[in-house]
C-alpha positions as CSV (number, residue, x, y, z in Angstrom):
1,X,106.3,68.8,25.1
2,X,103.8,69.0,27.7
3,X,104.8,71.4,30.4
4,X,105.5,70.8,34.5
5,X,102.9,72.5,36.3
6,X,102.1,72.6,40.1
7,X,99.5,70.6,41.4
8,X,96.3,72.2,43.0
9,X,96.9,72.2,46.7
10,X,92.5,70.3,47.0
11,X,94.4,67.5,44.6
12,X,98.1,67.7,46.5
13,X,95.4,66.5,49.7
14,X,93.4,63.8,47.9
15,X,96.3,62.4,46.3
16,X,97.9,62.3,50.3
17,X,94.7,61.0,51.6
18,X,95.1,58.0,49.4
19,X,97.6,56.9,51.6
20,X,96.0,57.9,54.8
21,X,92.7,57.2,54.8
22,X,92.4,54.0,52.9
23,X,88.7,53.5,54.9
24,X,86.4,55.0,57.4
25,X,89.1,52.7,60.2
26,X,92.1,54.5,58.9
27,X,90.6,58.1,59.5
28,X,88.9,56.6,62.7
29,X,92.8,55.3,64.0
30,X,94.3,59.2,63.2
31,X,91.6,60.9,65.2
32,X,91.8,58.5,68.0
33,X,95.3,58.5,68.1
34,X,95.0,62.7,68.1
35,X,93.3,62.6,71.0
36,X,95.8,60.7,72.4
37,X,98.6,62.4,71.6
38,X,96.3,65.6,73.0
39,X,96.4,63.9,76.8
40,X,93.0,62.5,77.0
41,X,91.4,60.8,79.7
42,X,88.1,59.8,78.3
43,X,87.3,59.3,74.6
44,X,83.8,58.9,73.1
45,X,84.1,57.7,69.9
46,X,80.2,57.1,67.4
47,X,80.2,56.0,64.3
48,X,77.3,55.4,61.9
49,X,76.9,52.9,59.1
50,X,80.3,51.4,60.3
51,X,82.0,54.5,59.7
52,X,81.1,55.7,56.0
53,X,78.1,58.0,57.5
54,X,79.5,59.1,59.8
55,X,82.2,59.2,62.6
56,X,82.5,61.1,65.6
57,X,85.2,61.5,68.5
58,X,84.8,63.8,71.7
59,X,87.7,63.8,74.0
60,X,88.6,65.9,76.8
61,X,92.3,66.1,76.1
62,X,94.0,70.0,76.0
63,X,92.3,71.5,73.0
64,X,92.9,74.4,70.3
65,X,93.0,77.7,70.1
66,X,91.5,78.8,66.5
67,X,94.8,79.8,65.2
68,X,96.4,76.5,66.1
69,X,92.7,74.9,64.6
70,X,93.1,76.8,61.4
71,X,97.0,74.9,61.0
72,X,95.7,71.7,62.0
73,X,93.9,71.3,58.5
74,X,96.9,72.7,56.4
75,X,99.3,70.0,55.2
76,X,102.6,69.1,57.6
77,X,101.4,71.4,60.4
78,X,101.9,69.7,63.5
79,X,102.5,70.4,67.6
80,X,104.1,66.9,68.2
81,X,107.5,67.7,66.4
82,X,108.8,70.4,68.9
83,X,112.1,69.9,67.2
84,X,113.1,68.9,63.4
85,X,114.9,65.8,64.8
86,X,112.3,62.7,63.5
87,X,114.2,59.9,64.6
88,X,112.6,61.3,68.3
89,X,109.0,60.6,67.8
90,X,107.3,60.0,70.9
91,X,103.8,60.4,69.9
92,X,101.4,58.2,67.8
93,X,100.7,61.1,65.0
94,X,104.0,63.3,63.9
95,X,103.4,63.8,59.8
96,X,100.3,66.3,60.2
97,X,98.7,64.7,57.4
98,X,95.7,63.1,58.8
99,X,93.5,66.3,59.3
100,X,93.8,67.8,55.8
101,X,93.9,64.5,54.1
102,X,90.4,63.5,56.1
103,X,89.0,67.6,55.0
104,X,89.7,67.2,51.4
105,X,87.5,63.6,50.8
106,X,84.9,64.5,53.3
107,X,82.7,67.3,55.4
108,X,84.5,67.6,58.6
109,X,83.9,69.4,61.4
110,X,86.3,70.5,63.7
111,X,85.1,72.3,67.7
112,X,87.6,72.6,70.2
113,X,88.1,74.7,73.3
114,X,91.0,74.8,75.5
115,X,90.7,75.2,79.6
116,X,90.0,78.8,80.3
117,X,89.1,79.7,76.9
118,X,86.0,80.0,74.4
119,X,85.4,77.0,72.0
120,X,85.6,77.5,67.8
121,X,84.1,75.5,65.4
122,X,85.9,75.1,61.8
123,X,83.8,73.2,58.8
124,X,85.6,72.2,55.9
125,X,83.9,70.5,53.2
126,X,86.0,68.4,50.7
127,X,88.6,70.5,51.0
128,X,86.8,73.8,51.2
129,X,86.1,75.9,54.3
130,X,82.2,76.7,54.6
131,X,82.1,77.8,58.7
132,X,84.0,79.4,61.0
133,X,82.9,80.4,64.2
134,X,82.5,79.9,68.1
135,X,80.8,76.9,69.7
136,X,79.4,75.8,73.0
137,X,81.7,72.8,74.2
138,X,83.3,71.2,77.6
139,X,87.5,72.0,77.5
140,X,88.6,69.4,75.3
141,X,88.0,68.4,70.7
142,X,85.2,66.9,69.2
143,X,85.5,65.8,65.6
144,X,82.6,65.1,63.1
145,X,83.5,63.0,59.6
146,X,80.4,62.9,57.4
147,X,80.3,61.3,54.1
148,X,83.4,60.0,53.3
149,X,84.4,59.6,49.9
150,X,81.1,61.1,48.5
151,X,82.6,63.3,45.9
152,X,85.5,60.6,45.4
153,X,83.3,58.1,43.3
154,X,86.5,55.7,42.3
155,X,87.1,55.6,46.1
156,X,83.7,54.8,47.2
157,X,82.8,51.9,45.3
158,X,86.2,50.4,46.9
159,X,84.1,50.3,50.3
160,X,83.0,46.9,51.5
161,X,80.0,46.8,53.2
162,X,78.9,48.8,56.4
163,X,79.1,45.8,58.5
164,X,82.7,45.4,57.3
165,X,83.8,48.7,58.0
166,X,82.4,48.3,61.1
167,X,84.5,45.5,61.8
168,X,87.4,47.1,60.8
169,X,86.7,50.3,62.7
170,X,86.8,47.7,66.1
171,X,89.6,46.2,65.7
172,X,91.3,49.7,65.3
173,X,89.7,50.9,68.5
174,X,90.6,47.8,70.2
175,X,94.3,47.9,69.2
176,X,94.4,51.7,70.4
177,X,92.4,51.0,73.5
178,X,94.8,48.2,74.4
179,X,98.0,50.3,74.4
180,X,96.4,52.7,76.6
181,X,94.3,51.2,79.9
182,X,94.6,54.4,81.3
183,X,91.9,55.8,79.3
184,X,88.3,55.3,79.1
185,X,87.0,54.4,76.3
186,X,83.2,54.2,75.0
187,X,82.5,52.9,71.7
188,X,78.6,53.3,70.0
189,X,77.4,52.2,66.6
190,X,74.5,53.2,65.0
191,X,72.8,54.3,68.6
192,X,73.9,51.1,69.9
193,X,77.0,50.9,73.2
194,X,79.7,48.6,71.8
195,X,82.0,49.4,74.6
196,X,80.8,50.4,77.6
197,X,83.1,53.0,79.0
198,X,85.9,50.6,79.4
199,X,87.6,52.5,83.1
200,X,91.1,52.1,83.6
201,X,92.7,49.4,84.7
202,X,96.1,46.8,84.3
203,X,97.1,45.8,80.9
204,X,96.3,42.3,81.2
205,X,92.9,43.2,82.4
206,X,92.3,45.3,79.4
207,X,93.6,43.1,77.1
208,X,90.9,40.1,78.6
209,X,88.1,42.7,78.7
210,X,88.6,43.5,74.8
211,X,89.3,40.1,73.6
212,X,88.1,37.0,75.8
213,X,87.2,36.9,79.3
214,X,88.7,33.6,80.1
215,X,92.3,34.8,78.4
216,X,93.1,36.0,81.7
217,X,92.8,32.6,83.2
218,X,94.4,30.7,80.3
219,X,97.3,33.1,79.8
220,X,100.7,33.9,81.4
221,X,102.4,37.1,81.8
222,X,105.7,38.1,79.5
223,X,108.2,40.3,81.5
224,X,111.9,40.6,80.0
225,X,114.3,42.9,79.3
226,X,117.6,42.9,77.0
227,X,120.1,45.5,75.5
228,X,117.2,48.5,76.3
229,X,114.5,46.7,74.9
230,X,111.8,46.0,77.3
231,X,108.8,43.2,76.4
232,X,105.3,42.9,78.2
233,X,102.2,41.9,77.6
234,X,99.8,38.4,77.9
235,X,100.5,35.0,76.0
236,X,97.5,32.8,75.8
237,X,98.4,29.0,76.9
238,X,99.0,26.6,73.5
239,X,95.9,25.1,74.2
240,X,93.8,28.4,74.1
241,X,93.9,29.0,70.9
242,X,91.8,30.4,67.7
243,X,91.3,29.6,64.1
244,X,92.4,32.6,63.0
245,X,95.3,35.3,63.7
246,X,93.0,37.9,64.3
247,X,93.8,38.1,68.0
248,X,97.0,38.8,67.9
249,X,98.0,42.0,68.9
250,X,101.7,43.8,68.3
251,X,103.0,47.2,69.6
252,X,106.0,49.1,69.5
253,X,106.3,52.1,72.0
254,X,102.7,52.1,72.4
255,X,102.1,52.0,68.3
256,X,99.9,48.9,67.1
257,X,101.9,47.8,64.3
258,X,101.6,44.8,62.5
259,X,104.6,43.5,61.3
260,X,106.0,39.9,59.7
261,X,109.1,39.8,61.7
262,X,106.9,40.2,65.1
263,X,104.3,37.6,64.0
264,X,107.0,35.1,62.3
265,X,108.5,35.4,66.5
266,X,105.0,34.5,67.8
267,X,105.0,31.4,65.1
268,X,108.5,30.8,65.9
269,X,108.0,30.4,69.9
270,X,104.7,28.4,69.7
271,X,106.2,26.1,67.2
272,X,105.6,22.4,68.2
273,X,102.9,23.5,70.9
274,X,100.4,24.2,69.0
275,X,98.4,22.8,65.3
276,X,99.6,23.9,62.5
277,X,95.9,25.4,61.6
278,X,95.7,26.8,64.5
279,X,96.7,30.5,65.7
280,X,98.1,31.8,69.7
281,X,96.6,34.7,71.3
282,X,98.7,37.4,72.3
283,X,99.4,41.1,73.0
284,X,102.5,42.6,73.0
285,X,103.9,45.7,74.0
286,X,107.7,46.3,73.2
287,X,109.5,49.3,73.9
288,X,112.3,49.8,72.1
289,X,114.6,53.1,72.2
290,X,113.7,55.8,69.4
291,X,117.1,55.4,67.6
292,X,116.3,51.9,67.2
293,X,113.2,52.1,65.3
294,X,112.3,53.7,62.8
295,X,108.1,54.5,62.5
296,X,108.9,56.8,59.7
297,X,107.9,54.1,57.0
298,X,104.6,54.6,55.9
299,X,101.8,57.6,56.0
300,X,99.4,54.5,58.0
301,X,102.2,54.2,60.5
302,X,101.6,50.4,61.3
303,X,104.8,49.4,59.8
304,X,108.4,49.8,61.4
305,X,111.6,48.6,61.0
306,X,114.1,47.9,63.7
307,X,118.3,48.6,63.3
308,X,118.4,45.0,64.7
309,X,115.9,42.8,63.8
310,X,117.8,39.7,64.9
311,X,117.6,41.1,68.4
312,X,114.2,41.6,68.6
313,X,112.9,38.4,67.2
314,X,115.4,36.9,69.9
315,X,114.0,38.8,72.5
316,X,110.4,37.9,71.3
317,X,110.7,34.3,71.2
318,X,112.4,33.8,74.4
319,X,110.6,35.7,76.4
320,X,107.4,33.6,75.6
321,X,109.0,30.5,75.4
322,X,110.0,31.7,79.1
323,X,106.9,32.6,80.3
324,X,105.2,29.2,78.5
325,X,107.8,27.1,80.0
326,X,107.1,29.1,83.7
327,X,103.6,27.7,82.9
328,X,104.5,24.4,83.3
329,X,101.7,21.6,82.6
330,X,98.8,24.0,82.7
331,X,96.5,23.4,79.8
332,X,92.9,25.7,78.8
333,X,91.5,23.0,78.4
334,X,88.7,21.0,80.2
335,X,85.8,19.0,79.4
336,X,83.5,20.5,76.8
337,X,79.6,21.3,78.1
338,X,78.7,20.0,75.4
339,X,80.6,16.6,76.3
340,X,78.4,16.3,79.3
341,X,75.5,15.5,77.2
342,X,77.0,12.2,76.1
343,X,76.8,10.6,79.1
344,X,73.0,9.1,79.6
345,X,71.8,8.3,82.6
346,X,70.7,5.1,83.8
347,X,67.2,4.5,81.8
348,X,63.4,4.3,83.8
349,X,61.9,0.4,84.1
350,X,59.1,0.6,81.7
351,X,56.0,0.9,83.5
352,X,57.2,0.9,87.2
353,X,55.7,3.6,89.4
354,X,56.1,4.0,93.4
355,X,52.6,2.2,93.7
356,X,53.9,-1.1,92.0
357,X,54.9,-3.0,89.2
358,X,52.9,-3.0,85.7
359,X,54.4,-4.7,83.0
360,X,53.3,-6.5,80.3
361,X,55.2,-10.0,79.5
362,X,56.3,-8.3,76.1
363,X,57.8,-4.8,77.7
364,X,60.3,-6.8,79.5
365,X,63.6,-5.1,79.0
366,X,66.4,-8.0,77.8
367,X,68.9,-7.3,80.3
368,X,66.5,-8.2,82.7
369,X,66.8,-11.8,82.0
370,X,69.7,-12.6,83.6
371,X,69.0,-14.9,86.5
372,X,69.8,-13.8,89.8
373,X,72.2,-15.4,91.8
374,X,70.8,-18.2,94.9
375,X,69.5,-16.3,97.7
376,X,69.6,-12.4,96.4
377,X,65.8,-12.9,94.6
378,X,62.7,-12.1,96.4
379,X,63.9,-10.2,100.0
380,X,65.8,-7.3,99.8
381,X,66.7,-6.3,103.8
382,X,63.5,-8.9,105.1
383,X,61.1,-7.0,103.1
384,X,59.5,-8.1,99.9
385,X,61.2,-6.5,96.9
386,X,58.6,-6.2,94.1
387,X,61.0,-4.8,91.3
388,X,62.6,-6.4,89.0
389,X,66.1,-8.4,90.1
390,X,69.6,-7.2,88.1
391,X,72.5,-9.2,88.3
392,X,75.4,-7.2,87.5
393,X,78.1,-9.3,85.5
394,X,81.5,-9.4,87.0
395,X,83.9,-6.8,86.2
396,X,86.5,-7.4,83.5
397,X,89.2,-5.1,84.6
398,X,92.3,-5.9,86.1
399,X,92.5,-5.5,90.0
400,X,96.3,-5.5,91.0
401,X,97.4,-6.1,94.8
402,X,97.9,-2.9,96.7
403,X,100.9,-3.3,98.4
404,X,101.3,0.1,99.2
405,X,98.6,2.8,100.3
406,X,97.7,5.1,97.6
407,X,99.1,8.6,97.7
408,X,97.0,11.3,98.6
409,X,95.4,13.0,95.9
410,X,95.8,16.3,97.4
411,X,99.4,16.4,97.0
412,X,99.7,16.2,92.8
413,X,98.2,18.6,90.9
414,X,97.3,15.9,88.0
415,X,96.0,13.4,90.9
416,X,96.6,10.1,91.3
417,X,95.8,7.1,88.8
418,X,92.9,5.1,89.6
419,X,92.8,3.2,86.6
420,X,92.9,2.9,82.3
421,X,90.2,2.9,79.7
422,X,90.2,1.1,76.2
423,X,94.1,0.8,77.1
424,X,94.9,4.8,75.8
425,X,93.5,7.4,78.7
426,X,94.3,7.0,81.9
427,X,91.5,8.3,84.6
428,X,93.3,9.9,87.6
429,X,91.8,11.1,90.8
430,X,92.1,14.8,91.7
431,X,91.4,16.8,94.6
432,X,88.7,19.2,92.3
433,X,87.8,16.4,89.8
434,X,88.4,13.3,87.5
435,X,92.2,13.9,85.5
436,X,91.8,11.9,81.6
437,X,95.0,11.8,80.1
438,X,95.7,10.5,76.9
439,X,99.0,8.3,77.5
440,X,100.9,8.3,73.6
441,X,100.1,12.4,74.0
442,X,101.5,12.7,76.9
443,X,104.2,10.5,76.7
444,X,105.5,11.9,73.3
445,X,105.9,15.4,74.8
446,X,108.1,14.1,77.5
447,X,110.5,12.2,75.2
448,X,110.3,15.4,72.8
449,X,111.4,17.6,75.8
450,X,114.3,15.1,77.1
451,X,115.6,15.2,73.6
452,X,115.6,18.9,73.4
453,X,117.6,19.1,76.6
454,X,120.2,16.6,75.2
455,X,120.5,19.0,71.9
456,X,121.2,22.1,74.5
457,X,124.0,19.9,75.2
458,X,126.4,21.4,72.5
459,X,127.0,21.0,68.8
460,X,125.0,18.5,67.1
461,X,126.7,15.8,65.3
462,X,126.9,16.2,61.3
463,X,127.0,13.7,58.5
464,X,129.0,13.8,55.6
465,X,127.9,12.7,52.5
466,X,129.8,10.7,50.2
467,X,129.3,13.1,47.2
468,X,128.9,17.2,48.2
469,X,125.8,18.4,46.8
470,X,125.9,21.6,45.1
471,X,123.0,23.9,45.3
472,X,122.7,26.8,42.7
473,X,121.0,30.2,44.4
474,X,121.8,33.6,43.3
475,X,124.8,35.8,44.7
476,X,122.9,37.7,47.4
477,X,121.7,34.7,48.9
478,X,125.3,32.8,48.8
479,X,126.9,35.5,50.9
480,X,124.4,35.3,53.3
481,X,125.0,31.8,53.8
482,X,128.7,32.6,53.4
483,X,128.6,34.7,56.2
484,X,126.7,32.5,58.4
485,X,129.0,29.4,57.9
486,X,130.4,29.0,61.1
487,X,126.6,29.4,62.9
488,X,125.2,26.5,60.8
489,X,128.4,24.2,61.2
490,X,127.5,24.5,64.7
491,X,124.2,23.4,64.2
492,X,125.4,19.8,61.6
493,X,125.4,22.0,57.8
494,X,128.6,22.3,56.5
495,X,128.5,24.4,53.3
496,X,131.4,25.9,51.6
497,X,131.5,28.8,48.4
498,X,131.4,27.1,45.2
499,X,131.6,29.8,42.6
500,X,129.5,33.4,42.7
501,X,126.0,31.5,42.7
502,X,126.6,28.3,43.8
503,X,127.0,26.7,47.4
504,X,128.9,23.2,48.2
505,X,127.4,20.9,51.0
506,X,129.5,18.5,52.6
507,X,127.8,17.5,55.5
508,X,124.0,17.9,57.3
509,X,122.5,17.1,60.6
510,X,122.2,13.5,61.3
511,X,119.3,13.5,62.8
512,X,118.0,14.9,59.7
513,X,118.9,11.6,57.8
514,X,118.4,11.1,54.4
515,X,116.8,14.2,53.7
516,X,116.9,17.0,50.6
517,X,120.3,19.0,51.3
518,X,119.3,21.5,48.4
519,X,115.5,22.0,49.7
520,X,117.2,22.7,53.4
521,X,119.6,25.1,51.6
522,X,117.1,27.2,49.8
523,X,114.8,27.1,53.0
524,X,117.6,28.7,55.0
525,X,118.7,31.5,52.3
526,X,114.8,32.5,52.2
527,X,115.0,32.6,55.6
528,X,118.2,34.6,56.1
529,X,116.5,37.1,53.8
530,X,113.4,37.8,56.0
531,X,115.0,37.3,59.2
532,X,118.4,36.9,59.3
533,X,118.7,34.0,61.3
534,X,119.1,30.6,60.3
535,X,115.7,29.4,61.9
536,X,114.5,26.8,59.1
537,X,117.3,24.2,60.3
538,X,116.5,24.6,63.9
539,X,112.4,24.4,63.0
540,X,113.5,21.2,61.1
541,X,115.7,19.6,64.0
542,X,112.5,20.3,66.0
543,X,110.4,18.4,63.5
544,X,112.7,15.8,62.9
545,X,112.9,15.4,67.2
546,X,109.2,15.0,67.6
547,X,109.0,12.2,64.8
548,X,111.5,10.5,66.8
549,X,109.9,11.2,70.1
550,X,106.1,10.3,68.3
551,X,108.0,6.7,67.5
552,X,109.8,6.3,70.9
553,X,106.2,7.4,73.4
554,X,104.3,4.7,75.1
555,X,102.1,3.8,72.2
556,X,98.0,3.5,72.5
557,X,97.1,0.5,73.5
558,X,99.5,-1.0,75.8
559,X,98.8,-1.9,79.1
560,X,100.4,0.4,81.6
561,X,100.7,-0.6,85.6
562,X,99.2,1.3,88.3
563,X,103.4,2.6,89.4
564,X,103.8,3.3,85.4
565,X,100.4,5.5,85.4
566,X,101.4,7.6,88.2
567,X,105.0,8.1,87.3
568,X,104.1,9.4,83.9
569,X,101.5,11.9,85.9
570,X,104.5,12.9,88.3
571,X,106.6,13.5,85.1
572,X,103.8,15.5,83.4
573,X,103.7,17.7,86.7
574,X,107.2,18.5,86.3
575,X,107.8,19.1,82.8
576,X,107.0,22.3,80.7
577,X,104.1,22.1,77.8
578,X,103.0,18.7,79.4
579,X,99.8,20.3,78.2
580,X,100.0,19.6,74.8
581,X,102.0,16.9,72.5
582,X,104.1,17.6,69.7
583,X,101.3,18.7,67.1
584,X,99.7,20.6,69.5
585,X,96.5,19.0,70.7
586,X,95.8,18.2,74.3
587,X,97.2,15.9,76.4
588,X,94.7,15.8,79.2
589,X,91.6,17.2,80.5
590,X,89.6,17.9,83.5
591,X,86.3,17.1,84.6
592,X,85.5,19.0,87.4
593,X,84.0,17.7,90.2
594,X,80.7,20.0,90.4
595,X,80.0,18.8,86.7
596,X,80.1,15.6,87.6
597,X,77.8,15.7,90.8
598,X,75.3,17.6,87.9
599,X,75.3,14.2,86.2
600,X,73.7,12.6,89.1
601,X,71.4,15.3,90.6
602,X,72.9,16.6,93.1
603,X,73.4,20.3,91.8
């Protein structure tokens, strides 16, 4: 038999820093989050060849001594655990892993000095020390990575490219630099400034300065509290949105995490608001109490799991379904500059100049043929007019009797109608601009959103079907359902226990119809799994609501009157996600008033 032997401690650290520094961002996220945890105010951070060269971070946070330096690189030596309680952790590093894990694939160099002291320098080279001495340094750490994964050929060729650990090493920056706009941050890659000393400043205004300028125009503010958990941050408005997920940003006690329950809330609370291709963006910051939480999951420390899942997810999605419906109609969207290049101006006469008229009998332009009217040819204000005559045709829209004066303008925030193109968009008035809204769009979001608030009303009717279904699924899954009977009888399904692995349904929503009781069924345990809540029937009322609202809107084409226009405006004004229809695309946009005085010249 082959004997047990104790592994090498150089091996005990490589095998550990497989789990901690998967890539040049994972070692760049523990020495960030070190100088965090060591009270920093300003953090320099340089990287090289996205991060595989080199990486570098100075801070001016409290420093080490050289006994304290000479612990930092052994294995589970840490200062942020002052007792052995773990379930406490208040700061972002607590395994004291990361240094030693980084030292044993890698040449690092460690300086610090603390205030009032002499700075020491410590050089470990994959695992081995090679220098030990004092160094010249302002009160604070600087940390130098060189070569990662050099002498760790099977993790090197794993790297993707420089420009792809680069990537990766920003987003990690970002996320850290987010949760803390206290700091100042400067980022630099290969001699070039990424970030230029980002100072201090509000959350939201960090958040727009590290992910889109115009967020902070197009977003809303979260502010709620519930049972000791406390949720900030920005929501972008459904209509500002991105192809990808990438801008979303999660944290827990000032931890970027990333977590499926957190990012199933965000789907969740822009469901119906937004295309289904299409992804919010957000930052959240959730504090949660430390008994509640547990960050002790994984060496990366960007997974957690909460005691009550349920609660937070609540929490999540109704305090940005809060803050969206606060937003009322407002939308992100306006009239594309690029949009403003499809309307022409009105084309030159061929060959007329200031001096006269020259043009020959075949240049004539055909809608110049039309013959003028009796008495408008020939003198224009008793001079002789040497251009060309137009006659303008008459116009083919109605014109309805105004019995009334037209409200002011001023007073609506969507303006007043002034008329309806191709028998869809209407064109309002506004005090800033022309209002297009498209009417079906519109329309079906207000039905959608009356019908929602009828639902609120209590428990929805159920059918029952002439023959129970019964749906096979394994134990686990049956007692969840079991347990949540009484929840989804409120909500239309009536299931009972038919056997260990089999569920009986004898009634379903009606306003799902004829639909697939088993599909619904399976949908729910899966869900029940994940989340613990019975989300899939509530997702699928929603659904079902807007196919009925989408069928019951004013449809395209149909005529509306001048009172009809303006009341669907006033409606719009006064109803939350007016913004957007059912599937998410805009129901109106703006063309402001200075881009339209650019079509004609005068700006």
């Amino acid at each position: 038999m082959v004997s047990i032997r104790r592994l090498p401690e150089h091996l005990v650290n490589r095998i550990a820093a497989g789990e901690v520094v998967e890539r040049p961002a994972s070692a760049l996220k523990e020495l960030v989050e070190n100088a965090i945890d060591a009270g920093a105010t300003r953090i320099a951070i340089r990287l090289a060849n996205g991060g595989i060269g080199r990486i570098e971070v100075v801070d001016d946070g409290c420093g080490m001594s050289p006994a304290d330096m000479a612990l930092a690189l052994e294995r589970h030596a840490t200062s942020k655990l002052p007792g052995d309680d773990i379930d406490q952790v208040a700061t972002m590093g607590f395994r004291g892993e990361a240094l030693p894990s980084i030292a044993s694939v890698a040449r690092l160099t460690l300086e610090s000095r603390v205030r009032g002291g002499d700075g020491w320098s410590r050089v470990t080279d994959n695992g081995a020390l090679v220098g030990d001495g004092p160094a010249a340094l302002p009160p604070g750490t600087r940390v130098l990575v060189e070569g990662l994964f050099e002498r760790v050929p099977a993790r090197r060729k794993f790297l993707r490219s420089g420009r792809s650990e680069y990537a990766a090493c920003l987003d990690a920056v970002r996320r850290l630099a987010m949760a803390r706009p206290d700091i100042v941050f400067t980022l630099e890659h290969d001699g070039r400034r990424v970030l230029a000393a980002l100072q201090p400043e509000d959350r939201p205004g960090r958040v727009a300065a590290l992910t889109d300028r115009n967020l902070r125009e197009n977003s809303v503010a979260i502010d709620m509290e519930r049972d000791g958990l406390v949720l900030g941050g920005v929501a972008g408005l459904p209509t500002f949105h991105r192809g990808v997920a990438d801008h979303q940003y999660l944290f827990v006690n000032g931890r970027p995490v990333k977590d499926r329950l957190l990012i199933g809330a965000i789907r969740g609370a822009y469901a119906e608001m937004m295309p289904r291709d299409r992804h919010a963006v957000v930052a959240l910051f959730l504090d949660v109490p430390a008994d509640q939480v547990d960050v002790n999951v994984h060496p990366a420390k960007t997974e957690v799991r909460f005691r009550d899942p349920a609660m937070v997810r609540g929490l999540i999605v109704s305090g940005l379904r809060r803050a969206l419906d606060a937003a009322g109609h407002r939308v992100a969207h306006r009239a594309p500059e690029d949009a403003l290049a499809l309307f022409r101006a009105e084309p030159a006469v061929p060959g007329y100049t200031d001096e006269g008229l020259n043009i020959a009998p075949q240049a004539a332009p055909s809608w110049h043929e039309s013959p003028m009217p009796a008495g408008l040819t020939g003198m224009v204000g008793g001079v002789h007019d040497r251009r060309p005559a137009f006659f303008a045709p008459p116009p083919q829209a109605r014109a309805e009797p105004a019995w009334a004066p037209p409200p002011e303008s001023s007073a609506h925030p969507l303006g007043v109608a002034r008329g309806q193109v191709a028998k869809t968009y209407i064109v309002a008035e506004a005090d800033d601009g022309l209002v297009i809204v498209d009417q079906h769009a519109a329309h079906e979001r207000l039905v959608l959103e009356r019908m929602r608030a009828a639902l609120a009303g209590g428990r929805l009717a159920a059918q029952a079907l002439l023959i129970p279904e019964v749906v096979e699924l394994d134990e686990p899954a049956c007692d969840r359902l079991e347990g949540r009977a009484g929840e989804l009888a409120e909500l239309g399904l009536e299931l009972e226990r038919f056997g260990p692995r089999a569920m009986l349904v004898r009634a379903t929503p009606a306003l799902l119809g004829r639909g697939d009781p088993a599909g619904l069924v399976r949908d729910l345990a899966d869900e029940l799994a994940a989340y613990d809540e019975a989300l899939s029937l509530r997702e699928r009322l929603d659904a079902v609501a807007g196919t009925m609202a989408c069928h019951g809107s004013v449809r395209a084409g149909r005529v509306l009157s001048v009172a009809e226009m303006n009341a669907l405006l006033r409606e719009m004004e006064a109803t939350p996600h007016s913004g957007q229809c059912n599937h998410g695309r805009p129901t109106w946009v703006k063309l402001d008033l200075k881009d339209v005085e650019k079509l004609f010249g005068r700006r």
